[in-house]
N, C-alpha and C positions, 0 to 999 in steps of 0.2 A: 504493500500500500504506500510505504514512503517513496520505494521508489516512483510510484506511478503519480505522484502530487506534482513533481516538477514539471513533469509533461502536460497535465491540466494547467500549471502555470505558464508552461510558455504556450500553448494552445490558446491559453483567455489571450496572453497579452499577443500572440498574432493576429487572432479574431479582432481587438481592440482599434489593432495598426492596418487591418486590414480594412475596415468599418471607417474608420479617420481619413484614410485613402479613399475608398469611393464617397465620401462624404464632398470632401476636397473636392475630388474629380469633377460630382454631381452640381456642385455648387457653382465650378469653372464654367462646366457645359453649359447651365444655364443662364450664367452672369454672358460669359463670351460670344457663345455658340447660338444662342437664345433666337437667332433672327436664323439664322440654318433651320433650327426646326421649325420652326412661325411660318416660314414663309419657303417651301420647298420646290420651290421655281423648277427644278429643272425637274421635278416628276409632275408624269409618268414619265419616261423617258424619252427622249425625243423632243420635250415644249419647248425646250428654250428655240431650235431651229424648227421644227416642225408647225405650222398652224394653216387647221385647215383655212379655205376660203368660202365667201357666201354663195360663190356661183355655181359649187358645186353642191349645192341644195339649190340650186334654182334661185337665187336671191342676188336682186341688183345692188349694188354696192358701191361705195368709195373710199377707194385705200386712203386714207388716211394716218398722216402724222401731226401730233402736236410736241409744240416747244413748250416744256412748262419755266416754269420762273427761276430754275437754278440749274436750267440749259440741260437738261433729260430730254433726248427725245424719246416720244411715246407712239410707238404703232396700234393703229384702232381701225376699226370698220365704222363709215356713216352709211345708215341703209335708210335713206329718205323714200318717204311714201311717192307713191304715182297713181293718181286717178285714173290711172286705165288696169292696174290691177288687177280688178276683177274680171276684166275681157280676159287677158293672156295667160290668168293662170285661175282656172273656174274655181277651186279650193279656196281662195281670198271670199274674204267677206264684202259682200257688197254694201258700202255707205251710201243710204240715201243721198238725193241730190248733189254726187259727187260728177256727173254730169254738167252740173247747171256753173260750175265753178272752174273757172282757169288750174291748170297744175301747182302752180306757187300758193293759189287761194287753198288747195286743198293740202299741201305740205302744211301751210302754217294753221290750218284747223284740226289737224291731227295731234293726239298727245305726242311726247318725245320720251321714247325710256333711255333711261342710262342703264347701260349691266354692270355691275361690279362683282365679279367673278371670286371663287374660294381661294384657297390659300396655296394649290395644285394646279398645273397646265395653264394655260393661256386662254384668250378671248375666241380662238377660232374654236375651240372646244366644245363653246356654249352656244355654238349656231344653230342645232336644234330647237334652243330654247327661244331667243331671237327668232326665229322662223315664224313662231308660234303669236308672239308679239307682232309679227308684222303683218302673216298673214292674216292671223285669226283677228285679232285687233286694232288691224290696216294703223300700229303706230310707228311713228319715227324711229329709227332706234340706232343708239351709240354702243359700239361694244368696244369697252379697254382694257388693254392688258397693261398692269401696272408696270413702274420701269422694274427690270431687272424679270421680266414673263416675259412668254414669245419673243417677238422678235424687240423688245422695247430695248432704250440702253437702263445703265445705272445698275443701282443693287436696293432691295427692297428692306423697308423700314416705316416705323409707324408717321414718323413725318413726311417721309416720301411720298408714301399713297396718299397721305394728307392733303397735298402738293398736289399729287395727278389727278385724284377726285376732285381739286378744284378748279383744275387744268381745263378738265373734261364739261364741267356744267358752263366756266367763262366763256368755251367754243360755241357752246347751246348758247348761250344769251349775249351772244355777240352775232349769231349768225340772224343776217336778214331779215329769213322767215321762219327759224327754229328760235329764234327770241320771242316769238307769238304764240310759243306752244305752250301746252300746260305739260311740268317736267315732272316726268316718274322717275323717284331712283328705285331701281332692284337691285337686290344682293344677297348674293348667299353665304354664309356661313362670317369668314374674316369680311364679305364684300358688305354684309350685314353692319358690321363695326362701320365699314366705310362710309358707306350709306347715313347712317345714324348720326355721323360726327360732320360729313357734311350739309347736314340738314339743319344741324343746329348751330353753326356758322354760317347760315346761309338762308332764316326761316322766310325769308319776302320771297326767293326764289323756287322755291319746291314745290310742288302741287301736293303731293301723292309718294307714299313709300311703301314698297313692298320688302319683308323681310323674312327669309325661310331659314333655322337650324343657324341663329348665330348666337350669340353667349355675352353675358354679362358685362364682363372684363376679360380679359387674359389673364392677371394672375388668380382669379378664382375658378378657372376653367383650369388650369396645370395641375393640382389634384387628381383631378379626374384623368385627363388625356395623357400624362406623364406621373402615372402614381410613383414614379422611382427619384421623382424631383418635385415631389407637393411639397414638402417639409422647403423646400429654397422657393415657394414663391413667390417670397420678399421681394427677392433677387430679380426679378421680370421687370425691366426698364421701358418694356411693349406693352402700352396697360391697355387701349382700346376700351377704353371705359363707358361702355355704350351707358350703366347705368343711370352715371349722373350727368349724360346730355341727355335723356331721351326728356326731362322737363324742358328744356331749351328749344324743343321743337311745338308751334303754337296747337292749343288744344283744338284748334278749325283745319290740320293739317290731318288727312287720314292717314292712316297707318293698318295694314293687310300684315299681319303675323301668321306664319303656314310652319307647322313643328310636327316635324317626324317624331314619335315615343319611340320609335327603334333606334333613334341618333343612336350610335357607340362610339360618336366622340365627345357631339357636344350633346350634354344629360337635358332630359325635358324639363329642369326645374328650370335652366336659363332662362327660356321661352317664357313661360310662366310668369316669372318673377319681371321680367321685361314687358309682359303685357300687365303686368300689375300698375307699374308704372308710367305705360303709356296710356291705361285709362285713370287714372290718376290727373294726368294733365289737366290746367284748368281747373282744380279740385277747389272748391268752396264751401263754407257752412253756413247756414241759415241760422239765425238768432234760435230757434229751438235745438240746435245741436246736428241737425241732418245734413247730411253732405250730401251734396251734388258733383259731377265731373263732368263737365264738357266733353274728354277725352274719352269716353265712351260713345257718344256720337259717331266720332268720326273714327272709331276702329274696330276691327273686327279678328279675334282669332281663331283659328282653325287646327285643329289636331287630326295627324293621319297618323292611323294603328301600327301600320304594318314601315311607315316611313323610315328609312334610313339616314344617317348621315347626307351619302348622294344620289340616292334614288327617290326621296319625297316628291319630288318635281315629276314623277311619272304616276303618282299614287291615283287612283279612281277621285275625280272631282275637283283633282290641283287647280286646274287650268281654269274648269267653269269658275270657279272662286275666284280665283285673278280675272276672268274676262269680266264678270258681273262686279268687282270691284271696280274695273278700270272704264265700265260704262257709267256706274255710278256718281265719276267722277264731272259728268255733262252737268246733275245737279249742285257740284259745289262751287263755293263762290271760289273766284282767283286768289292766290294769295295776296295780301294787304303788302301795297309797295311802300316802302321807305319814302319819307318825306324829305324832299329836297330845301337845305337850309342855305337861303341867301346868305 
């Protein structure tokens, strides 16, 4: 027995130094390494060169590059509507009296979605989904790959996409006749965060937000998606704190929440807990104690059963819910413009 104590003694103090070493390690990964796993640009394999294009789903397009403000350039898709649509490709929806109006008259009556894609592959990736928005919902639509996806330059970070999300809406409201449009952001998952944050820097110009399977914050999602680095996620410098903007976005702004319960990355309480919040907005009491919320007006959530991480967007009834949200949006007023101060 004595002899075998000392080997339980150097076995603790290995295990000790071994445990202090992956601690170390763990702490490094996600102090350092933090935007590697955040943001995994180069999977699937293939995204950084690979993206597909819209013409091989049959969708007219224009390649498009934007300069954002700290000289990134950004490769994207602008797929602008065309009132003849419905002739060339019988599957489009046909817009009443889209006849009786000029091509430009009917560009600038159409909504405008912005995509803000997940934290994997590129913008050409999502052109099925885009398909659906243009066809089914005859809308404008912008798709961006943030810098450092597909073919963009630079390397991806929470100020960065900050940056090209507001890249991407200045194009929209500097253009023409997509500055006449009412602007939908969509986003999924990280594009969620994006979406949310430039909604709330941005509430005169927004219409309408759609958000599928995106999460809180970052460091209250690392628990979960990295149980081997919950205990460091102090450490997380990537907060994406959709939290505490989603008050920041006005309670006459709708908001469409669509939540996989099968997420197996990001957990269903995110969801939840974010729509808790966005009907909240606007929240007031009455002299007898009863609260009211505006934000329940204008948003509506939605749970799919069988929904995953990235297969919710094909679940039974996704789409009808996005297109009757996105019609819904004829009865709401425009957003309230900023007052110009002589």
């Amino acid at each position: 027995m004595a002899g075998f104590l000392p080997s339980l003694e150097t076995f603790a103090k290995g295990t000790l130094a071994t445990a202090a070493t992956l601690t170390t390690v763990g702490a490094g990964l996600l102090y350092y390494g933090q935007n590697y796993l955040i943001y995994p640009s180069a999977f699937p394999p293939g995204s950084r060169t690979d993206v597909p294009i819209p013409s091989t789903y049959g969708l007219p397009y224009d390649d498009l590059e934007l300069k954002t403000s700290d000289g990134i350039t950004l490769r994207c898709y602008m797929l602008p509507q065309t009132r003849e649509l419905s002739k060339s490709h019988p599957s489009a929806t046909q817009v009443v009296g889209e006849e009786d109006v000029t091509e430009d008259e009917f560009i600038a009556a159409r909504p405008t979605v912005i995509m803000f894609h997940g934290n994997g592959g590129n913008h050409g990736h999502r052109i099925p989904l885009a398909k659906v928005f243009y066809m089914r919902m005859r809308c404008n639509v912008l798709m961006v790959s943030y810098r450092g996806y597909g073919l963009s330059d630079g390397s991806p970070s929470e100020k960065g996409l900050q940056i090209d999300a507001q890249t991407a809406l200045d194009y929209i409201t500097s253009h023409p006749l997509l500055s006449q449009t009412r602007i939908i952001l969509y986003g999924q998952s990280i594009g969620g965060a994006v979406s949310i944050d430039l909604a709330s820097r941005n509430p005169s110009k927004i219409t309408a937000l759609i958000l599928e399977n995106t999460f809180t914050s970052l460091p209250s999602l690392v628990p979960h998606a990295l149980p081997i680095l919950g205990p460091f996620s102090f450490l997380c410098h990537q907060k994406w704190d959709s939290a505490s903007k989603i008050p920041l976005i006005p309670a006459t702004t709708p908001i469409l929440l669509l939540s996989g319960v099968a997420d197996e990355l990001v957990p269903k309480e995110h969801m939840r807990a974010l729509w808790e919040a966005v009907a909240r907005r606007g929240e007031t009491k009455t002299p007898g104690g009863v609260e009211f919320s505006k934000g329940l007006e204008r948003a509506k959530y939605m749970e799919f059963e069988l929904g995953g991480h990235n297969d919710t967007c094909v679940q039974p009834g996704y789409w009808t819910a996005v297109a009757d949200f996105v019609a819904d949006l004829d009865n709401t007023p425009e957003p309230a413009k900023p007052e110009t101060k002589l």
